[in-house]
Structures are given as structure tokens and as C-alpha cells.
BAFIDREN-601563 format. One line per 8 residues: number of its first residue (from 1); their letters; for each residue z negated, x negated, y negated of N, C-alpha, C, O, CB. Coordinates in nm, 2 decimals. Glycine has a CB too. Layout:
<recs>
NUM) a) Z X Y Z X Y Z X Y Z X Y Z X Y  ...
</recs>
This chain:
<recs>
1) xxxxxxxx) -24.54 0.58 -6.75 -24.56 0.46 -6.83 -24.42 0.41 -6.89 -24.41 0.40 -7.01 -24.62 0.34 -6.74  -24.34 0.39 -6.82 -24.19 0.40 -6.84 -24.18 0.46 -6.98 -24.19 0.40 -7.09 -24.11 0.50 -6.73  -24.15 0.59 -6.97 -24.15 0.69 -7.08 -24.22 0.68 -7.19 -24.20 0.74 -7.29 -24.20 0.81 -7.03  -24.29 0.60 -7.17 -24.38 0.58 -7.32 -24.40 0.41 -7.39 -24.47 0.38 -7.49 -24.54 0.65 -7.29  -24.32 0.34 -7.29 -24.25 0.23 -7.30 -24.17 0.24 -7.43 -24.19 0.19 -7.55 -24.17 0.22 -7.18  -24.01 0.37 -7.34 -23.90 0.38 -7.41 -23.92 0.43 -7.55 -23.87 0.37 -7.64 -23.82 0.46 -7.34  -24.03 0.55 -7.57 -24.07 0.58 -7.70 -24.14 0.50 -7.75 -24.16 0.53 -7.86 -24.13 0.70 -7.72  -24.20 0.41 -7.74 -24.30 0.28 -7.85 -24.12 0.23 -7.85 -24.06 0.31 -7.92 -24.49 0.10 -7.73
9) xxxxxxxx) -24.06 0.16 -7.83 -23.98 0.07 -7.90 -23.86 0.16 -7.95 -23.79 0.11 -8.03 -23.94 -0.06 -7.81  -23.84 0.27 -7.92 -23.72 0.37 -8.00 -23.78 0.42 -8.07 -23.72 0.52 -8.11 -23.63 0.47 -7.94  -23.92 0.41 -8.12 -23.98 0.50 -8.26 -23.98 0.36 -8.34 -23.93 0.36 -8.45 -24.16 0.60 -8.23  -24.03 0.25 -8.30 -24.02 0.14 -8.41 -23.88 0.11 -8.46 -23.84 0.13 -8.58 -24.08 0.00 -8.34  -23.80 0.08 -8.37 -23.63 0.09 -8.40 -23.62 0.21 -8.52 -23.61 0.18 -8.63 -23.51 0.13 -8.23  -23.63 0.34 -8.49 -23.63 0.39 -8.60 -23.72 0.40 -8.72 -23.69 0.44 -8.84 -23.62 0.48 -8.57  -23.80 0.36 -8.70 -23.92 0.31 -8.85 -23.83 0.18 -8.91 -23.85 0.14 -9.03 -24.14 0.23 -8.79  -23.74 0.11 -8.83 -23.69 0.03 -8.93 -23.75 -0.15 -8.87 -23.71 -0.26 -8.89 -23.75 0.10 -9.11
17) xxxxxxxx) -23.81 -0.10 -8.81 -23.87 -0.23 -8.70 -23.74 -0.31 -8.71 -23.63 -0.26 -8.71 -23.93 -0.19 -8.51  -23.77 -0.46 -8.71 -23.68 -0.58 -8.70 -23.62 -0.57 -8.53 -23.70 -0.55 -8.44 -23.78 -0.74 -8.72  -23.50 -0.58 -8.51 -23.49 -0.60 -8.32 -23.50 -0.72 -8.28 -23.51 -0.73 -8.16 -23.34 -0.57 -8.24  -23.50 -0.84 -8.37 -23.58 -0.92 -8.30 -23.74 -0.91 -8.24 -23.78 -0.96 -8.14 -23.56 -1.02 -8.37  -23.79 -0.84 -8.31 -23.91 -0.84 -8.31 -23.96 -0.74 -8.20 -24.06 -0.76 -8.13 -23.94 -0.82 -8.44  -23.90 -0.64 -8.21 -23.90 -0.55 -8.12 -23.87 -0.63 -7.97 -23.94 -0.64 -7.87 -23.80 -0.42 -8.16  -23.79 -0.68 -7.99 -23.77 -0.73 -7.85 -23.79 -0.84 -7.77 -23.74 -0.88 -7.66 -23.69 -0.72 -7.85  -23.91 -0.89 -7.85 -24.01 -0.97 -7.86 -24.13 -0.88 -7.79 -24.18 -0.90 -7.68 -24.03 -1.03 -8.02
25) xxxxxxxx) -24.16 -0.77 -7.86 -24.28 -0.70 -7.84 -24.27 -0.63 -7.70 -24.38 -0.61 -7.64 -24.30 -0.60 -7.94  -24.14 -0.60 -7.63 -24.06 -0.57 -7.52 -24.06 -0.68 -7.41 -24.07 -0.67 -7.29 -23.91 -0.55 -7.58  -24.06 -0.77 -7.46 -24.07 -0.91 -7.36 -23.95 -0.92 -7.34 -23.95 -1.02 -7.26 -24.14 -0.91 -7.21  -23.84 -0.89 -7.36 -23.70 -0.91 -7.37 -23.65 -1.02 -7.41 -23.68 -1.05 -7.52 -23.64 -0.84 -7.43  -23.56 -1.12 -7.32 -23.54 -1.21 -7.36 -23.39 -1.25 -7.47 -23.37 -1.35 -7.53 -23.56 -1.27 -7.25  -23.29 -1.12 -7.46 -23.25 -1.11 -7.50 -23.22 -0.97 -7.61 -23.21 -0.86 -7.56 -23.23 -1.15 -7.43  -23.21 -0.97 -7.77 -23.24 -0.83 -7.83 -23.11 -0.77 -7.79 -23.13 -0.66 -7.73 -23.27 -0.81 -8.00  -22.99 -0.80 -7.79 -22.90 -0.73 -7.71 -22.94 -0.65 -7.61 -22.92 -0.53 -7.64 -22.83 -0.82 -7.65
33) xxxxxxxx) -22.98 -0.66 -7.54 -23.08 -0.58 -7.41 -23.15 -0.50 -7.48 -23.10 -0.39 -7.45 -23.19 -0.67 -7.31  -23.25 -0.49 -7.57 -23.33 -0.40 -7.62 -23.26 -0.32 -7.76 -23.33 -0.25 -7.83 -23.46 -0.47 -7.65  -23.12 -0.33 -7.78 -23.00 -0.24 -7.84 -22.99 -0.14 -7.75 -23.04 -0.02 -7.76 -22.85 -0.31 -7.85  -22.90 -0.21 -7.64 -22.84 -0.13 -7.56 -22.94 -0.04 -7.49 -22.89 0.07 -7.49 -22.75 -0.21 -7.48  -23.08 -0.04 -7.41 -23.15 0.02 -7.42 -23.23 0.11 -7.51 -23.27 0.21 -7.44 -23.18 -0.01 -7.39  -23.26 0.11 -7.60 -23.36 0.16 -7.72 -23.32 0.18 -7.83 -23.38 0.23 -7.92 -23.48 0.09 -7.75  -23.18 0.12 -7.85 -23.09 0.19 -8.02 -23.05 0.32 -8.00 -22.93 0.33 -7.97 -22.91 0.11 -8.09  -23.11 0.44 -7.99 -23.01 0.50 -7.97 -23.06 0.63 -8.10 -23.18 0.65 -8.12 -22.99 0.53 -7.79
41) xxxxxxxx) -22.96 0.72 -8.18 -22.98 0.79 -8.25 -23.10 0.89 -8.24 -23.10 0.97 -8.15 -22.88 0.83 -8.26  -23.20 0.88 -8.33 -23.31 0.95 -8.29 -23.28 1.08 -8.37 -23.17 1.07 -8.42 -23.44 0.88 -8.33  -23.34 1.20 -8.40 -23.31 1.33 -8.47 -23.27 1.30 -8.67 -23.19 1.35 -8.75 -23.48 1.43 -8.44  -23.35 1.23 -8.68 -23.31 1.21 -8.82 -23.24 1.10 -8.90 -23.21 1.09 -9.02 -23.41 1.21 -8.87  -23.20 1.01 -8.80 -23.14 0.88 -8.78 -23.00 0.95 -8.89 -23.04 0.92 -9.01 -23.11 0.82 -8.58  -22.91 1.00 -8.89 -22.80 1.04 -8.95 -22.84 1.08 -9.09 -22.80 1.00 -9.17 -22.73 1.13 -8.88  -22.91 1.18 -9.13 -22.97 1.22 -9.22 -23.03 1.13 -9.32 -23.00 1.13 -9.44 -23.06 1.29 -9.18  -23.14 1.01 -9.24 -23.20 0.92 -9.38 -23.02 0.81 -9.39 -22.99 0.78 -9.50 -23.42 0.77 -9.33
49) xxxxxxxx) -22.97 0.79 -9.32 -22.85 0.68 -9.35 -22.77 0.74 -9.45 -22.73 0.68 -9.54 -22.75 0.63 -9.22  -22.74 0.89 -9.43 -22.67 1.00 -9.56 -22.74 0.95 -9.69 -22.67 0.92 -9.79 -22.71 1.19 -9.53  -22.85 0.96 -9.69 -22.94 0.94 -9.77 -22.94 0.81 -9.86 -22.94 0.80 -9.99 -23.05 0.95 -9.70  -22.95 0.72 -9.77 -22.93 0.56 -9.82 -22.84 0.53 -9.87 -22.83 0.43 -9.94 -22.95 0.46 -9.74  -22.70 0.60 -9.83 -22.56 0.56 -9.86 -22.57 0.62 -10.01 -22.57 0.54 -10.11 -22.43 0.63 -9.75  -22.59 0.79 -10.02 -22.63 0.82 -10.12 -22.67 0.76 -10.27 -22.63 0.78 -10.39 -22.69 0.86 -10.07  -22.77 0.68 -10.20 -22.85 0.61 -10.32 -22.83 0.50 -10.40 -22.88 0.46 -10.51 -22.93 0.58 -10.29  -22.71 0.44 -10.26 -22.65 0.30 -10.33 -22.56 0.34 -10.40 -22.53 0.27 -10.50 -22.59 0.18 -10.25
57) xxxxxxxx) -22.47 0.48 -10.39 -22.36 0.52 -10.47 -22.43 0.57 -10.63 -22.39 0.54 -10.74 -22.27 0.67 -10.39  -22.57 0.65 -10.57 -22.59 0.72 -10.70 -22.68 0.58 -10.82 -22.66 0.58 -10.94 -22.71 0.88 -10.66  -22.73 0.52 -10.79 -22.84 0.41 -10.82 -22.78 0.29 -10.84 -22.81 0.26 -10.95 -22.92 0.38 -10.71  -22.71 0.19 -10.78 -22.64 0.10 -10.72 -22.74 0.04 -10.64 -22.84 0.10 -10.60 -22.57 0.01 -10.82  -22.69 -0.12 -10.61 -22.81 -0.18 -10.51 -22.88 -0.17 -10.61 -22.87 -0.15 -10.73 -22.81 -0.34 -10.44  -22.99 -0.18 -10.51 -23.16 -0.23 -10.55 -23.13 -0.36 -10.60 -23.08 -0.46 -10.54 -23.30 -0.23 -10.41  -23.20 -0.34 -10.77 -23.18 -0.47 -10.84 -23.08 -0.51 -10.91 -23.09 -0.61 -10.98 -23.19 -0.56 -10.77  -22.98 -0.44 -10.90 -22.89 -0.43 -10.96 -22.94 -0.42 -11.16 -23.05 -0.39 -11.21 -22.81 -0.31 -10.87
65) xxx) -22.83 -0.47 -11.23 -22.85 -0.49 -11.37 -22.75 -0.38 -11.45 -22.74 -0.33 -11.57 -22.83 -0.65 -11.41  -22.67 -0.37 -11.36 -22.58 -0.28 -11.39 -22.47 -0.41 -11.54 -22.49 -0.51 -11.59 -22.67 -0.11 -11.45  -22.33 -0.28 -11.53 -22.25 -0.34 -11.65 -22.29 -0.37 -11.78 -22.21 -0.42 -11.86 -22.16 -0.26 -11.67
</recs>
């Protein structure tokens, strides 16, 4: 049960899930606590952030009007 605890809130953390929220859903009274447990680099975690950095360089922000 444990084990599938840890994966429900480190698969939401990586979908991008709020940590308040998550750690709300955790019963955690603190999200600090559900960082330091359940942030932790998942397989593709480096890859989409390459990605995002990427986009603000190639794109600018979202919404942006440009010069």
C-alpha cells in the first residue's frame, strides 16, 4: 500500500500537480514534508525542463508581444 501511496503523489508531482494540493491529498500537514518525500526526479523530469527552458529562449514567455 505504501508503494503505491509513494507512486500516486510522485506521478502527480510530476504531471505538474500543485504541492500544496498534493499535500493536501497526502493528509500532510505540512508540503515541506511531501517535497522532501515525493519531489524526487522522475525519468523524464530533466528532459521536459530542457524542453521548457528551450522554449522560453526560442519563443519568449507565453504572451509575450515581443519588441
Amino acid at each position: 500500500m505504501q508503494a503505491l501511496r509513494h507512486f500516486y503523489a510522485s506521478a502527480l508531482l510530476d504531471a505538474g500537480e500543485n504541492i500544496k494540493a498534493v499535500s493536501e491529498y497526502m493528509g500532510h500537514a505540512d508540503p515541506g514534508m511531501t517535497l522532501r518525500v515525493y519531489a524526487h526526479l522522475m525519468p523524464d523530469s530533466r528532459e521536459r525542463a530542457r524542453r521548457a527552458i528551450d522554449s522560453v529562449f526560442r519563443y519568449g514567455p507565453e504572451g509575450a508581444d515581443g519588441p
